[in-house]
N, C-alpha and C positions, 0 to 999 in steps of 0.2 A: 342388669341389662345396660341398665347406664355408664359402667365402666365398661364394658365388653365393646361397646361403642367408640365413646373416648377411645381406647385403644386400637381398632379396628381403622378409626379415622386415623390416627396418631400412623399407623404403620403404612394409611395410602399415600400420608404427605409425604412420607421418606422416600419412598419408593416412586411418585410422582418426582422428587427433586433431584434424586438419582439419574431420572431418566431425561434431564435437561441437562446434567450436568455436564461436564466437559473432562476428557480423558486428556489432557496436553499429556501428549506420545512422542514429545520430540524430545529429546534432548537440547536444553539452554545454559543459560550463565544469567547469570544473577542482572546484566547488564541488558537482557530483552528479553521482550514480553514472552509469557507463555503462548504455546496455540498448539491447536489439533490438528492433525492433518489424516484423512482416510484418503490412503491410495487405493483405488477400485480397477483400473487398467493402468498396467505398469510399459505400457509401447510406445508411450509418447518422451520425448527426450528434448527438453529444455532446461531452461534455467528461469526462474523467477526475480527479477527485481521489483523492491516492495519498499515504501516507507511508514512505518507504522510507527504510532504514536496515539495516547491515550487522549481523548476530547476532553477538553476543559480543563486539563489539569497538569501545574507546576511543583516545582519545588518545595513545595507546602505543604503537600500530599505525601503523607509518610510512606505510600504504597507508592511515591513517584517516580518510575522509569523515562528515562531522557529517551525527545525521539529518538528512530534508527534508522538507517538506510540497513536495509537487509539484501540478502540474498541467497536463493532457497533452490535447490537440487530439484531433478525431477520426483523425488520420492520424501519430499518436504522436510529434507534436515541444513541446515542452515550452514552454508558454505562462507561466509563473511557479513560482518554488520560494520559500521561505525555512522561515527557524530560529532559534533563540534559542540564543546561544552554549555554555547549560547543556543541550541537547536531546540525548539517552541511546538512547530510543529511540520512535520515532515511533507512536501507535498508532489515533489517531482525526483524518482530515478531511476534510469536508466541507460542502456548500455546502448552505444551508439557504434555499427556493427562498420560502417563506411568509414570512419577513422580511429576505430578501437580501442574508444575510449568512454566512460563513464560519466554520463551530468547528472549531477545532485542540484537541485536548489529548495530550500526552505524559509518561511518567514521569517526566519531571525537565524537562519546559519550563515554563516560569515554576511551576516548584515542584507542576506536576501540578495546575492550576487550570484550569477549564474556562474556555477563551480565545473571547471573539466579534470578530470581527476584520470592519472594513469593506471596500466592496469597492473599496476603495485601500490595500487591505490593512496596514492601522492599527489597532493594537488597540483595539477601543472600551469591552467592558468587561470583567472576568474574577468566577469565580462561583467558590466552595468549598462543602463541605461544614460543617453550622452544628456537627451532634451526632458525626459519625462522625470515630473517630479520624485517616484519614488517605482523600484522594480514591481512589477507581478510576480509574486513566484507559482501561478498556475503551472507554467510552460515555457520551454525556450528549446531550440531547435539548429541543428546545423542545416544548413541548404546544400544541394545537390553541389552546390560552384566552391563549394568552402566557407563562404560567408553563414551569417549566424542570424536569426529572426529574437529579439527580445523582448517578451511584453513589459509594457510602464502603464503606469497611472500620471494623471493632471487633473485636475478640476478646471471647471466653467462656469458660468453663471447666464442660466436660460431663463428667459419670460415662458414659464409655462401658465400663467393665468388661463390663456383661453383654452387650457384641459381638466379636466379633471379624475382627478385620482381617488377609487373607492370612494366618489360622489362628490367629490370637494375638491372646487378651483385648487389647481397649482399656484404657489408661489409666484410674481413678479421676480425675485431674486433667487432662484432653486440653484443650489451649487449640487453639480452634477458631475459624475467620476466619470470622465473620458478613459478609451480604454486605447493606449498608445502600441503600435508596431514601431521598432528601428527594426534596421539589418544594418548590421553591423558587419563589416572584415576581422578577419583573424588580430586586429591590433586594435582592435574596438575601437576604428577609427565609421564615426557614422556616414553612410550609403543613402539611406530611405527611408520615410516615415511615415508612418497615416496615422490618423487621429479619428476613432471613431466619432465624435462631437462633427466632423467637418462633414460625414455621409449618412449618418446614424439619427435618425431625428429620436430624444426622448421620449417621444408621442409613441415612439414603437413598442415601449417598455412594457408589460402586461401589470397590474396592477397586483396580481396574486403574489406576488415579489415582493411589493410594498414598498410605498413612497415615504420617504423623505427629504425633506425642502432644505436641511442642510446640509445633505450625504445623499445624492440620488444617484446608488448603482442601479442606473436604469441596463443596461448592457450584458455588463458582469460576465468577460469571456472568459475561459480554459482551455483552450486547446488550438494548438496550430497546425495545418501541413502543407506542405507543400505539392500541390497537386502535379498532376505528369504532363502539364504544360506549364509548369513555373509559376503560377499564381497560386495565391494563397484561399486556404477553406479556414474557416476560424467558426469556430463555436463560441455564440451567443448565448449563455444559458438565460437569463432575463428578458431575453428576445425571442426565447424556444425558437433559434433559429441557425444553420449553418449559413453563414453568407462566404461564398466567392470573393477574393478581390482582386484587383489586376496588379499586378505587381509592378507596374512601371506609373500609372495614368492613377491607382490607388481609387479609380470609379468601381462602384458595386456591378459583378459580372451580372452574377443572380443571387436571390435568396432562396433557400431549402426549409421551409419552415415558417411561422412567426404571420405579426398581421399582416407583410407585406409579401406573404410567399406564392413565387412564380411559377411551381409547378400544382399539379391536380393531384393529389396522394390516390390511383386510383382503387388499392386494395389494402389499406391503411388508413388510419387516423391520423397518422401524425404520431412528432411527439413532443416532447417538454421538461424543461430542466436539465438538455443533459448532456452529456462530458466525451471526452476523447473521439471528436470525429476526423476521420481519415480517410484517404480513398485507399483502396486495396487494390491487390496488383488483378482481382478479377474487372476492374473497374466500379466494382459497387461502392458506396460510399457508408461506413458503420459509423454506429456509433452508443455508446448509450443512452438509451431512452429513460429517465428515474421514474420520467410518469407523474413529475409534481401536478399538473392539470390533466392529466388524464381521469375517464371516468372512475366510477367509484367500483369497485373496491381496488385502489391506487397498487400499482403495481409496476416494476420496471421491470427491461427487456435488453436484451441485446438484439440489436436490428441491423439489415443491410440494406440498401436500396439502389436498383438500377435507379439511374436519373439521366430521362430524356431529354435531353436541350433543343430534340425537333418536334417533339409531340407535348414538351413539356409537362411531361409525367413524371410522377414519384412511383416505382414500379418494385413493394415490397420484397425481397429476394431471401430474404433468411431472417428466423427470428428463434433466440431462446428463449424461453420462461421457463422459472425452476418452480418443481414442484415441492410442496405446497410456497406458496405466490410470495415472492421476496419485495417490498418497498425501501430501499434506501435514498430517502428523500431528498441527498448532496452529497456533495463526492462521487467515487467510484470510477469506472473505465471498461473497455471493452478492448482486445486486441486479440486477433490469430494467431497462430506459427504452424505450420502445416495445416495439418487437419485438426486437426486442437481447436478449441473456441477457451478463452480466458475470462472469465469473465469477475470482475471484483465490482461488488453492489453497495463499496462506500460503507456511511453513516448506515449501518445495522445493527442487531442486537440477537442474542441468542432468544429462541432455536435456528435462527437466520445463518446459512453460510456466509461468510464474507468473502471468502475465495470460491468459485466456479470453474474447475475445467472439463469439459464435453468434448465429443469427436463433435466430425460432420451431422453423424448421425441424431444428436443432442442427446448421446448415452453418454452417462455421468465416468468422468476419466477419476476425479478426485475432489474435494471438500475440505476446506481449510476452514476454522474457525477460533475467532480471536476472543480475549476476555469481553465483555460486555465496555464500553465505550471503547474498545481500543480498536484499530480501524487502520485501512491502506487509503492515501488519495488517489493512484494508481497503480498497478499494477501490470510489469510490462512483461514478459514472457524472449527470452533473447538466448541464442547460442552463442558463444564465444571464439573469437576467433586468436585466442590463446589460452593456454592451460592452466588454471589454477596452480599457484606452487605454497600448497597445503602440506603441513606438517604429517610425519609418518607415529604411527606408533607401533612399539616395536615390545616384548616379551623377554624380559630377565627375571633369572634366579637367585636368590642371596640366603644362604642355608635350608633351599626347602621352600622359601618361602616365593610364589609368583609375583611380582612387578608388573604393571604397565607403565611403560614407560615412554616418553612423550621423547620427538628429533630434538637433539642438541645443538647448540647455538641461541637461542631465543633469550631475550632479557626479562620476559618471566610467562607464564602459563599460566589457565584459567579451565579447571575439568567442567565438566558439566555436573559431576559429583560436589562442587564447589572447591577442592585442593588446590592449590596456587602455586605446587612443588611439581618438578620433572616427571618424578616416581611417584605412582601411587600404586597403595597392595586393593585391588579390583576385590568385588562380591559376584558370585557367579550366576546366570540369567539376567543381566544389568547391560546396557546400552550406553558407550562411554562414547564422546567427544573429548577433543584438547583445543584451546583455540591460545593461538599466540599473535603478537603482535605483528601487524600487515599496512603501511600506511596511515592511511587518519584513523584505521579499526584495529579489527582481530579476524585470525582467517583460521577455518579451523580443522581437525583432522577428520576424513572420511569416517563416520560411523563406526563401530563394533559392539558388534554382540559378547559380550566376555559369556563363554560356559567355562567348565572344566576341562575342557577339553582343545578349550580353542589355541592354549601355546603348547603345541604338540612339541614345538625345540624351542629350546631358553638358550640364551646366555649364561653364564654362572661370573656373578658379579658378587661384588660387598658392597652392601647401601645398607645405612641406616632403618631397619624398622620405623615405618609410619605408625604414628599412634592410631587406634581407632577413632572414626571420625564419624560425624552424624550424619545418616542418608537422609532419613526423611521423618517426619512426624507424622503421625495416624490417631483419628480419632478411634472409639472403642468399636465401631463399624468396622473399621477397616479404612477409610477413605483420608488419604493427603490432605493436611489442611497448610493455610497460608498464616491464619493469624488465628488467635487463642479468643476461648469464648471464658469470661469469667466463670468460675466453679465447676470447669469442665475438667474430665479425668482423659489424658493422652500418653501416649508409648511411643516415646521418642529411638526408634530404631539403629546402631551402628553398625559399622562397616565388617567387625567381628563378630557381628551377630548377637550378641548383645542389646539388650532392651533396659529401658528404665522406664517408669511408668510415673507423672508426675500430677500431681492435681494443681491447677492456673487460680490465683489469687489474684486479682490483679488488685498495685500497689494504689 
């Protein structure tokens, strides 16, 4: 009975691990990350930009993938990525539909400058900060006039003595991260500034964030927009607050949120910790809620809110929660496109979606999910207003034998089967991409299903026979694996159909 247990147990943990496990259904390249994607309603038509990149981890990390700037189809197969070999961690991009064009910026790509990249994705020009000691890369923004909003950082040095932080006087001397706006013209020559140190009292800062007397992000924003009278909303996340600012006079219009908030939430809580707020063209103002101080059991949201400026209400208009209850406790984003709700929950972990899209109705459109620490800082959902110029593939013959064969011209090629050559001889029921070189990336070819069936007309060409090449490794389950467990027995599968079965020693 005691073995029949053991084993009983033994067969619930497989079968538990199975059922967390992750199905990555997409076709990639060795140069970004795996991920899942369940398409549930296929009627919605956008595009996805994403930056992903794995938390906490460099070069060092034998498993280490440099971040990416992605960008993902409405049916989650990946239409271009790239990166700058110095790229650390990816935090801003997107496609900007008003002059059609693409901004990246990351902590350490090209030194954290705000990047505008054409849509041949070529960098065309990049922007900095003129007075502030060193860029934000939360966010940067074009304005309606042409000109450009750039977040920076400064320090200060505040007597915060007569406060106290989790019970204990502040510092005499607390050096404090000012969180800077320019707007800048198209020649990054500077226009305007505001300094939140100069409106912003430290004393605002919620303690749940945590002090320090030599680094105090009391503030700590993410997010810019330009509202539809030209003043600017900026999110607070250390101040769980959206504040208004005027864009000429740089006085606080109002706050949304926070200890000093002007309006009555009057069928809401509130929220806290959280990311990309904007106004929408319904007038309501969204945003992410993470729900860092929110009651217990912590949970984020995507929210919208009328906000009364005569009644001084906060007037809840729309909210997602995914069921069962998502906390991503930093990062993430919240953004529309039609009737779509977008929603990316940041720092998550599996069984956790990372990706969210829902209609109006908050019935589930689709579900992306990434390895365990790998993660988007936002996620923007955008149409294009030019066409991708994506490589073709196309079906040759060479005695009998079928080809896929990748558009000619390209200086070299990247399958998703891992071959690096023009020609490759396909396995049938298999799902092929090609991605060739496109700018600072790789842009890749529309999807195929290879069957038997699917080059109904060939070419008849002469090309060199590809040798058999390795698909993939299985353990004796059946299941993909990524890296080798010592003493373990695996059947390394190729492209001919062919198996070897190898027993792992490690050296």
């Amino acid at each position: 009975m005691k073995y029949l247990f053991s084993f009983v147990a033994l067969i619930l943990t497989v079968i538990s691990t199975n059922c967390i496990a992750q199905n990555f259904n997409r076709p990639i390249t060795s140069e970004i990350f795996p991920y899942e994607f369940q398409l549930l309603d296929s009627t919605y038509d956008f595009y996805y930009a994403l930056g992903m990149y794995k938390l906490s981890s460099g070069p060092s990390d034998p498993l280490y993938i440099q971040p990416k700037a992605m960008i993902l189809d409405s049916k989650g197969y990946n239409v271009w990525y790239g990166s700058n070999t110095s790229s650390t961690m990816m935090t801003d991009f997107k496609y900007d539909s008003a002059s059609n064009h693409f901004f990246v910026i990351d902590r350490a790509l090209w030194l954290s400058e705000p990047t505008i990249i054409d849509t041949n994705f070529n960098i065309e020009q990049q922007l900095t900060t003129v007075n502030a000691t060193t860029v934000d890369s939360h966010d940067f923004k074009r304005l309606a006039n042409g000109n450009y909003a750039i977040l920076g950082n400064m320090d200060s040095i505040f007597d915060l003595s007569a406060f106290t932080f989790n019970g204990n006087p502040g510092s005499v001397t607390t050096t404090c991260r000012c969180n800077i706006i320019e707007i800048v013209d198209p020649n990054n020559n500077l226009l305007w500034e505001w300094n939140s140190c100069n409106y912003l009292h430290p004393s605002e800062g919620y303690d749940h964030y945590g002090y320090n007397a030599g680094n105090y992000d009391y503030a700590h924003f993410n997010s810019i927009d330009e509202d539809y009278d030209g003043h600017y909303l900026v999110s607070f996340r250390h101040l769980n607050s959206i504040v208004k600012i005027n864009n000429i006079s740089g006085e606080i219009i109002w706050r949304l949120g926070g200890k000093l908030n002007d309006f009555t939430f009057t069928n809401d809580a509130g929220f806290s910790g959280q990311h990309s707020a904007e106004r929408r063209p319904s007038g309501h103002i969204s945003l992410l809620d993470n729900g860092n101080m929110s009651a217990s059991p912590l949970e984020s949201r995507a929210v919208e809110y009328e906000v009364d400026t005569l009644s001084w209400e906060a007037i809840l208009q729309d909210e997602y929660k995914h069921s069962p209850a998502v906390y991503g406790r930093s990062t993430g984003s919240y953004y529309r496109w039609d009737n779509s709700k977008v929603i990316n929950f940041g720092r998550v972990f599996r069984p956790a979606p990372s990706i969210v899209t829902s209609n109006d109705l908050n019935q589930l459109q689709a579900l992306a999910y990434f390895k365990d620490s790998v993660m988007s800082y936002r996620v923007h959902p955008f149409q294009p207003k030019f066409s991708f110029n994506r490589p073709e593939i196309t079906c040759l013959d060479s005695a009998g034998t079928v080809f896929l064969a990748a558009e000619a011209g390209y200086s070299d090629y990247l399958w998703s089967s891992g071959e690096t050559v023009q020609f490759i001889e396909p396995i049938p029921d298999s799902t092929y991409q090609v991605w060739v070189p496109q700018g600072i990336g790789k842009i890749s070819s529309k999807p195929i299903f290879y069957t038997a069936s699917y080059c109904s007309t060939v070419n008849a060409i002469e090309v060199e026979a590809a040798p058999p090449h390795l698909i993939r490794t299985i353990d004796l389950l059946g299941r993909e694996i990524e890296t080798y467990k010592n003493g373990q027995i695996y059947l390394k599968i190729y492209s001919d159909g062919t198996t070897q079965k190898i027993f792992y020693l490690k050296d």
